[in-house]
C-alpha positions as CSV (number, residue, x, y, z in Angstrom):
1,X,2.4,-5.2,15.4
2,X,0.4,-3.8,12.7
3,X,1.1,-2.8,9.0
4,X,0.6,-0.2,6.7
5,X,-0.1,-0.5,3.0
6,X,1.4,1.6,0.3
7,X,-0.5,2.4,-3.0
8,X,2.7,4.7,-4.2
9,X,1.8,7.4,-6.8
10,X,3.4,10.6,-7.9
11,X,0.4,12.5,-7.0
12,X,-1.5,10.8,-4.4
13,X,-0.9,7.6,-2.6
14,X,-2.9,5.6,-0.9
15,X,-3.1,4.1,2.7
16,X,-4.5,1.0,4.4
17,X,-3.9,-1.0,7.9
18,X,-3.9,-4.6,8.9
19,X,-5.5,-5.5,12.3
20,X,-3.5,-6.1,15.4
21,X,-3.6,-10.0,14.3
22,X,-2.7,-9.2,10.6
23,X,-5.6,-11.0,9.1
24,X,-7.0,-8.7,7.1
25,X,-6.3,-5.1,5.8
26,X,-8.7,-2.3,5.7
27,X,-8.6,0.8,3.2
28,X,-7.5,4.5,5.0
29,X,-7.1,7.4,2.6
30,X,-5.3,8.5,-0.2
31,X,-3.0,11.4,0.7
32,X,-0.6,13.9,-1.3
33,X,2.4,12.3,-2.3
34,X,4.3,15.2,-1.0
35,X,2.8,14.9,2.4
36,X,2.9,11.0,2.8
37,X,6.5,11.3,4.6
38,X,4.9,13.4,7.6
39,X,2.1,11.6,7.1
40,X,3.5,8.4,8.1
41,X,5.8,9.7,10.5
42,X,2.5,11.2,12.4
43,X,0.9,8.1,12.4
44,X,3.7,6.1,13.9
45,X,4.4,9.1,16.9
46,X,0.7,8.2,17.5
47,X,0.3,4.4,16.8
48,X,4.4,3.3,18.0
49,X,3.2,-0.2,16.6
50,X,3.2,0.9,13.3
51,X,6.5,0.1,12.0
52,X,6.5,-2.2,9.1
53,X,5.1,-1.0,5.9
54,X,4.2,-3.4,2.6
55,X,5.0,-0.5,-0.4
56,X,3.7,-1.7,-3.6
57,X,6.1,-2.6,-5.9
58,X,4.9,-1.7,-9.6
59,X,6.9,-4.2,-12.0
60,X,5.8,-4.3,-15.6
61,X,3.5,-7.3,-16.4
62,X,6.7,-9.2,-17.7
63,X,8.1,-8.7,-13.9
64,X,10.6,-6.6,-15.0
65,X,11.7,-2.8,-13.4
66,X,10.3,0.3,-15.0
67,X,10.2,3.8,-14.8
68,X,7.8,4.0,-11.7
69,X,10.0,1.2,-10.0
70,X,12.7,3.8,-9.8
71,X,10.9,6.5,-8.2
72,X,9.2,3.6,-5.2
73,X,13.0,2.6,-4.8
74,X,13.8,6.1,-4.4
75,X,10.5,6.8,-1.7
76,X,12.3,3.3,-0.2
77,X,15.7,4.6,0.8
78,X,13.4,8.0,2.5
79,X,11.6,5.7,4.6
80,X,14.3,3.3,5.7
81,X,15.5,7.0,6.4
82,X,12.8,7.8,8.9
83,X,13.5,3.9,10.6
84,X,10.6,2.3,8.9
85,X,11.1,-1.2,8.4
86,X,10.3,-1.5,4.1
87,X,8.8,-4.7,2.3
88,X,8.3,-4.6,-1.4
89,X,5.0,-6.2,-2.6
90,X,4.0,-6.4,-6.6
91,X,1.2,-4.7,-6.8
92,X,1.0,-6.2,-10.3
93,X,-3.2,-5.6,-11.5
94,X,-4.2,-3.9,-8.0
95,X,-5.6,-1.3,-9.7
96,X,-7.4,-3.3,-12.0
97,X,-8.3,-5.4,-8.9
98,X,-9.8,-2.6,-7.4
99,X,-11.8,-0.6,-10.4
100,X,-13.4,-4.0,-10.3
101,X,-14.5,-4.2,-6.7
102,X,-15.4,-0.7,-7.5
103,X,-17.6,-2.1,-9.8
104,X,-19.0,-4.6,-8.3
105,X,-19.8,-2.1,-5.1
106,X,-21.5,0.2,-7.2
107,X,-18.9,2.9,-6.8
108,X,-19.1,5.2,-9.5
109,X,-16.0,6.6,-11.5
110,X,-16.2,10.2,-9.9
111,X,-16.3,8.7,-6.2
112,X,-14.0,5.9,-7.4
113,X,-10.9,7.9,-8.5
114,X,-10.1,8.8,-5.2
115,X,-10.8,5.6,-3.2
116,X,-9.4,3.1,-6.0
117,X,-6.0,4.4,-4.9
118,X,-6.5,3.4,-1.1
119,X,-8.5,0.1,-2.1
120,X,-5.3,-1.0,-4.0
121,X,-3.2,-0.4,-0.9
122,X,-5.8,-2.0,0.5
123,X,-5.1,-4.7,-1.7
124,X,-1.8,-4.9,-1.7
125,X,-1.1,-5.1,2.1
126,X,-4.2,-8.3,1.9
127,X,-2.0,-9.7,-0.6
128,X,1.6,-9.8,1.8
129,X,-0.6,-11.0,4.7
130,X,-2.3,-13.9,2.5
131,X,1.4,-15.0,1.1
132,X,2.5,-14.7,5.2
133,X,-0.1,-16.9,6.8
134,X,0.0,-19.3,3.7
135,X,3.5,-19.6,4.1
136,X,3.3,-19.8,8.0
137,X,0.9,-22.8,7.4
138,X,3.4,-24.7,5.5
């Protein structure tokens, strides 16, 4: 079984997969907010092994909830709607995290603004699959 990665945004979200062994995770797209529900559900009627999604869970740096936390819970409850299986991932600094491996691509800001958003699903979903096989290891 594969996962997908959630960079969750009130505009645009974005999207990233693991590989079948879920070693690593690769960066998708970023999508409308308002079309990620189809979205998803269209992926899963054409890839059945994509169940499980890692949704980026945006706590404030003191690890506390905060306005955007409310709206992901409420995106939550919608996919466990739709029969998705939901984990909740910080996603503490991804986006820092991934202006600098903009950076350090040479990915300028125009190009940048789009793809940071999948990058730090991207991110995320690496993240849950690192914290998996470290804890599988122990």
């Amino acid at each position: 079984m594969s996962l997908i990665g959630i960079d969750f945004g009130l505009a645009r979200c974005g999207i990233a997969v693991s590989d079948e062994k879920m070693s690593y995770s690769t960066p998708v797209e970023t999508i409308e907010t308002q079309e990620l529900i189809e979205y998803l559900i269209t992926l899963r009627l054409q890839e059945p092994y994509l169940k499980t999604i890692i949704l980026g869970y945006p706590l404030s740096l003191n690890g506390r909830k905060n306005e955007m936390t409310a709206y992901v819970d409420d995106f939550k409850k919608k996919l466990i709607f739709e029969k998705f299986e939901v984990i909740l991932m910080d996603e503490r600094h991804s986006t820092n995290r991934a202006f600098a491996q903009m950076r350090q691509l040479g990915i300028n800001s125009k190009k940048g603004k789009k793809f940071k958003d999948e990058l730090a699903a991207s991110l995320i979903l690496q993240d849950y699959i690192d914290f998996k096989l470290k804890n599988r290891k122990e």
